[in-house]
C-alpha positions as CSV (number, residue, x, y, z in Angstrom):
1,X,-34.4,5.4,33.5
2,X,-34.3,2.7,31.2
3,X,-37.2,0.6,29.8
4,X,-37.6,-3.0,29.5
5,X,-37.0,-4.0,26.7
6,X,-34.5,-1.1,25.8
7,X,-31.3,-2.5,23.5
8,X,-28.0,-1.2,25.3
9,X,-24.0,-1.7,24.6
10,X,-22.2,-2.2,27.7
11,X,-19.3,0.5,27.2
12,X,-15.8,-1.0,26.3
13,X,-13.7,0.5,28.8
14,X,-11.5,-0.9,31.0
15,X,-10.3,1.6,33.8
16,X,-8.3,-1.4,35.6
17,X,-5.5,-0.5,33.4
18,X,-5.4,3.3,33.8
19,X,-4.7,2.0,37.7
20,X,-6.4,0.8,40.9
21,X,-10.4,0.6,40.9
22,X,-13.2,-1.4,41.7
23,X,-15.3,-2.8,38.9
24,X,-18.2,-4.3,39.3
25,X,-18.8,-4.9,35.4
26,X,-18.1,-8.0,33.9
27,X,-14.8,-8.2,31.5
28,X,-16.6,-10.3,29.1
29,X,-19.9,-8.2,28.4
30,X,-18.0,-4.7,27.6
31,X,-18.4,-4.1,24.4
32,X,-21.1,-6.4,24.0
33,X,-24.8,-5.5,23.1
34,X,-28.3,-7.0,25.3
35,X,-31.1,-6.1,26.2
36,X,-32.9,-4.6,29.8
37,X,-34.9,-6.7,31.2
38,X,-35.8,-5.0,34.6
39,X,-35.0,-1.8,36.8
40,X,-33.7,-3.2,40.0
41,X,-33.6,0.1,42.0
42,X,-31.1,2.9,42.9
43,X,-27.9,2.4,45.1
44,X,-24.8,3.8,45.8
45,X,-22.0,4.0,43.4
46,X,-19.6,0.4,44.8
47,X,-16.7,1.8,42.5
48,X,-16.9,4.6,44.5
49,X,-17.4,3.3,47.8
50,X,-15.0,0.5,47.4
51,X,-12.2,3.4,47.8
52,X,-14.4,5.7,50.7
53,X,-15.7,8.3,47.8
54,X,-18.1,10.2,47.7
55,X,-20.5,8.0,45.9
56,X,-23.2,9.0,43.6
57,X,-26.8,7.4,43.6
58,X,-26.9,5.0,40.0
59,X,-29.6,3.2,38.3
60,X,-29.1,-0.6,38.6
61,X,-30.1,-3.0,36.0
62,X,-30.8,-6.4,34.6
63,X,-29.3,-6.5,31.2
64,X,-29.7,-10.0,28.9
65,X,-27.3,-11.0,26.7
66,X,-27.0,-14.2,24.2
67,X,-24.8,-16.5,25.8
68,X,-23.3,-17.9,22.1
69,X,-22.3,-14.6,22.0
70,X,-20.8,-14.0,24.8
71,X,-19.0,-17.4,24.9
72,X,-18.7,-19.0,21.7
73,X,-21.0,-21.8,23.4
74,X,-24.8,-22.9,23.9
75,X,-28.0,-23.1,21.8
76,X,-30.1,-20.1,20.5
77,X,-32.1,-19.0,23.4
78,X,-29.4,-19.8,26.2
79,X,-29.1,-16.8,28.0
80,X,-27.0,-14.8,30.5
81,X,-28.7,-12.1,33.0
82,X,-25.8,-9.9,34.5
83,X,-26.5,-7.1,37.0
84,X,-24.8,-3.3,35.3
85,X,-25.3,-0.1,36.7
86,X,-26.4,2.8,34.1
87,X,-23.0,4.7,33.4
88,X,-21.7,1.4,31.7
89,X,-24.6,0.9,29.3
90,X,-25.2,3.3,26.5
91,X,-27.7,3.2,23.3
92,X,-27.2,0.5,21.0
């Protein structure tokens, strides 16, 4: 499990072009680095379920990132709060 507090990098893949899926993660924070900010439990894989897989239990969490760097927009300290499972994020 992940601490709060832990730096991550949400991984830069983008399996919608390899052919159908369900992705749950964001197209504009792969790639891009923030910080855990809470443990919000463990649930079901949705990639998985969204296509009646097996689906394997994942931790879910709160990640912060910088919003001028997500964006190109806001003031220091804007943030966004965007909900990843664990197989996206690695260390940063």
């Amino acid at each position: 499990m992940l601490a709060p507090g832990t730096k991550v990098r949400v991984r830069n893949d983008w399996p919608e072009t390899r052919g159908p899926c369900h992705i749950r993660t964001p197209h504009y924070v792969r790639g891009e680095t923030g910080v855990v900010v809470r443990h919000l439990g463990d649930f079901p894989n949705p990639e998985d379920l969204a296509f009646a897989r097996p689906a394997p239990i994942l931790a879910l969490y709160h990640v912060r990132f910088a919003q001028p760097a997500l964006w190109g927009e806001g003031m220091a300290g804007d943030e966004v709060v965007v909900e990843i499972f664990e197989p996206w994020l690695e260390a940063a």
